[in-house]
N, C-alpha and C positions, 0 to 999 in steps of 0.2 A: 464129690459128685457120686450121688447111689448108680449102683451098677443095676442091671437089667438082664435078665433073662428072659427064654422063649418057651412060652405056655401054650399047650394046644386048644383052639377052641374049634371044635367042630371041624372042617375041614382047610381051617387054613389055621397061623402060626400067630399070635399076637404079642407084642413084648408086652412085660408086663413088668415093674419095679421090684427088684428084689427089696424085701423088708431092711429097716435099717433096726439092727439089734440093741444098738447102742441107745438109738433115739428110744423105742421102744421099751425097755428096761427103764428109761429115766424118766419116761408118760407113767406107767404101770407103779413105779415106786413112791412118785406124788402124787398117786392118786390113791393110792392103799392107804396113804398116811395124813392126807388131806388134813383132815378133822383134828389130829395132834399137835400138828407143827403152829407154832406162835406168826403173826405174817411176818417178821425178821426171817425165820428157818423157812418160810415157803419161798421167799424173794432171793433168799440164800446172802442177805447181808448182815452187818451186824448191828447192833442195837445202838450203834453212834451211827450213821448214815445216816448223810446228809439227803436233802429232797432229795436234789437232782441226781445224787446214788440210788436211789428208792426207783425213780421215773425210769433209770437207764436199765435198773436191772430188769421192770414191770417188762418194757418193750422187748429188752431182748429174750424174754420169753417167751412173750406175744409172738415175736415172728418162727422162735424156736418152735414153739407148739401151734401153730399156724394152721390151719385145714388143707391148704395146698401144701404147706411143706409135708405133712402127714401124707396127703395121696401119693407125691412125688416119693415118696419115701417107703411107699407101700403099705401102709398103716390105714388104709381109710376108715378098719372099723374101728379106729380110736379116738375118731372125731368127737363124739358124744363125751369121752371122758376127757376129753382137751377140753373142750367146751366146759366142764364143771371146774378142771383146774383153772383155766383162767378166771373165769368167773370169781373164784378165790383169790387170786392172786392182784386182780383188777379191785377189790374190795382192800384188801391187805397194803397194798400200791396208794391209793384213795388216803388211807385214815395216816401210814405213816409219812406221807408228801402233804401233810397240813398240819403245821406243829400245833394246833389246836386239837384237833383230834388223835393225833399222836400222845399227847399228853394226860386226854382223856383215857388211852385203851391202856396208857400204861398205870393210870393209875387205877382202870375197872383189873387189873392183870394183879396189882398191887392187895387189892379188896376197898378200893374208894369207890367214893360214887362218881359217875362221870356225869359231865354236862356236856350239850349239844351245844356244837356248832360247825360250820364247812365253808369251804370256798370253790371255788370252780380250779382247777388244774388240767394240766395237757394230759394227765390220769384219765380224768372226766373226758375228755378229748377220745383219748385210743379206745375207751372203754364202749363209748358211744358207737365206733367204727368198725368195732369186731360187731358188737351186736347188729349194725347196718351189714356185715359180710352177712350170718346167719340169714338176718331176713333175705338177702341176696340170693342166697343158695336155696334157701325155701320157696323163692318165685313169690316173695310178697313186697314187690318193688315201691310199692306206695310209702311203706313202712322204713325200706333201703334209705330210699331218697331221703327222708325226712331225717334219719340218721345221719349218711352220711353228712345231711346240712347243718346239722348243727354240729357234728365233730369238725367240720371245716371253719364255724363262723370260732367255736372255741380255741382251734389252735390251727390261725390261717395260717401258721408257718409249716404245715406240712403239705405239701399240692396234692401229695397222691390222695387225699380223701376228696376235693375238690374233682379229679379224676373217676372216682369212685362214682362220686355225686354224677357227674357228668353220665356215665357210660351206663346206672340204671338208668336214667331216663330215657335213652335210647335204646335197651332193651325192655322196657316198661309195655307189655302187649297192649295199655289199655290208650298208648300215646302214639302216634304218628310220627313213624322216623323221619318221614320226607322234612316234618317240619324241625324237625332238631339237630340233622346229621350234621349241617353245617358249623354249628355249634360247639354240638359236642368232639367233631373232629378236632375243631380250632383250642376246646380246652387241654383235651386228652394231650395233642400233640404238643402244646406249651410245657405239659407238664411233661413229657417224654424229653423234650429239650432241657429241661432245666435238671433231670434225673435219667439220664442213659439207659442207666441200667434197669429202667423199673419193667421187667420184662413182661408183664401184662400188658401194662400203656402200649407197646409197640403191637401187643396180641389185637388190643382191641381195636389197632388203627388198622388192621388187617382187616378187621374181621369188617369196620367202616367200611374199607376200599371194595371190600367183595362186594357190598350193598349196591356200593357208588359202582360197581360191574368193570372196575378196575384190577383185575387181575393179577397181571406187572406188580405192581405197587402194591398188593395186598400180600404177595408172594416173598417179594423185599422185607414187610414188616415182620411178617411170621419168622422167616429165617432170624432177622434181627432178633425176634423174642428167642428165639428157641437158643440163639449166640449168648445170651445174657444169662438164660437159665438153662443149663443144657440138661435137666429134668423136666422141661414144662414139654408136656407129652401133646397137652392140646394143640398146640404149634407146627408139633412137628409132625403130627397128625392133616393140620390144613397145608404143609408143605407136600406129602405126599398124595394129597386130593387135587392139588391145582396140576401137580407134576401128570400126574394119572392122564387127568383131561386136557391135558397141551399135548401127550402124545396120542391119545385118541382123536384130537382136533388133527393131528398132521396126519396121523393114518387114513384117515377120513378122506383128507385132499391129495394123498399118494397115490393111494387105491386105485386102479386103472377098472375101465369100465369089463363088465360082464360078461363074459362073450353070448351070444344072443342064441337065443333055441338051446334044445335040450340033446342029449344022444343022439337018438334017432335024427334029430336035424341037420347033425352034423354028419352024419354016416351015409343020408343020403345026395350028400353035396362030396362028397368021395367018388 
C-alpha cells in the first residue's frame, strides 16, 4: 500500500500520495529504452513463450502501468508516457500471441520477408479497453462506449469491461440517467458479485445510490471501495463528504431556537 503525506494547499491540509520510487524508475527506464528492446525484452519473457505467457505478462503490465495505479501512486505526470509504453507493449503482446505473426517478426528480425496475417485474441480484447479507459478520462464517452463494447463482445469472459461499458453510459452527458440507472446498477452490481474486489464497481454503485438520493447505501459502497483499494482516494473522498453532511444535517435539528431580539431587548426586560 503507497503511504501518504500531508501537503498544504492554501489554508487547509490535503493528503496527497507519496510517489512510489520503485514504480517510477521502472515507467522512466522502459520508456528511455522503448525503441531498443525486441517485444520478448519489453514483455520481459523469453523467446520460447507460450501465448498464454505472452497474454499474462501483457496484462500484468497493463494493470502495473495503469493510470489509476499511476495517480494512487503519485505519479500522475507519467500518464502520457504509460500511455506510449503500453501502446508498445499491447503491439509487442498482439504479434508474439499469434504464431503467425510471431513467426513473421521473427523472421522480418532474421532479414526475411514477412507476410501478413492476424487473428483476433484477448490481446485485441485489453488493448481495446485501455484505449476505451483514455477516451473515458477525456470525457469522449461516445467513443468509451463503443470500446468498451467491442472489448466485451471480444472477450466476454472478462465482466469488468461489460461494467466499464455499462458505467459510461450513465455518465455519458449527452444520455439520460433517469432512463439507464436501473440498468446500469443491475450490470455494475452483477459484476461487483462475481468480482469483490473490483474496487471501482463498488465506487460506481456509490456513486448510483447518491443519484438514486440514497445516502446509507452509497456511503456502504464507498467504504467497500475504499476496503478493496485502500489507495482509491476518490472513495475515501465521497466518505468524508456524506460524513461532513450527516453531521451538519444533525446540527441542524440539535440547534435550539434563537433567542429573540437583540441587546438592548434583552436589557430592557431586566
Amino acid at each position: 500500500m503507497s503511504s501518504t503525506h500531508e501537503k498544504p494547499t492554501g489554508s487547509t491540509m490535503k493528503a496527497v500520495p507519496a510517489p512510489d520510487a520503485t514504480l517510477r524508475t521502472a515507467l522512466l527506464e522502459l520508456a528511455e529504452k522503448l525503441d531498443r528492446l525486441s517485444h520478448f525484452e519489453l514483455l520481459g519473457v523469453s523467446d520460447r513463450a507460450s501465448a498464454a505467457e505472452v497474454s499474462s505478462a501483457f496484462i500484468r503490465a497493463a494493470r502495473r502501468f495503469h493510470p489509476d495505479r499511476l495517480a494512487g501512486a503519485g505519479l500522475s505526470e507519467l500518464v502520457p508516457k504509460a500511455e506510449r509504453v503500453l501502446a508498445h507493449m499491447s503491439e509487442a503482446a498482439m504479434i508474439l500471441g499469434d504464431p503467425a505473426r510471431r513467426a513473421e517478426y521473427l523472421a522480418a528480425r532474421a532479414g526475411k520477408k514477412p507476410t501478413g496475417s492476424t487473428v483476433p485474441t484477448v490481446i485485441d480484447a485489453e488493448t481495446t479497453f485501455l484505449k476505451g479507459e483514455v477516451f473515458l478520462r477525456r470525457g469522449d464517452h461516445e467513443k468509451a462506449i463503443e470500446c468498451f463494447a467491442a472489448a466485451s463482445k471480444a472477450n466476454p469472459g472478462e465482466p469488468q469491461y461489460r461494467a466499464y461499458w455499462a458505467w459510461a453510459r450513465f455518465e455519458n452527458p449527452r444520455g439520460r440517467k433517469e432512463a439507464v440507472v436501473r440498468e446500469v446498477q443491475r450490470i455494475i452490481a452483477d459484476v461487483v458479485s462475481a468480482q469483490p474486489r473490483f474496487a471501482r464497481g463498488h465506487y460506481w454503485l456509490g456513486q448510483i445510490w447518491k443519484f438514486l438520493n440514497e445516502p446509507d447505501r452509497a456511503e456502504r459502497a464507498f467504504r467497500e471501495a475504499a476496503s478493496q483499494d485502500k489507495d482509491f482516494l476518490d472513495a475515501s473522498r465521497e466518505m468524508r463528504l456524506l460524513e461532513m453532511r450527516r453531521v451538519r444535517a444533525s446540527a441542524t435539528r440539535k440547534s435550539p431556537d434563537p433567542p429573540r431580539g437583540g441587546i438592548m431587548s434583552r436589557l430592557f426586560k431586566k
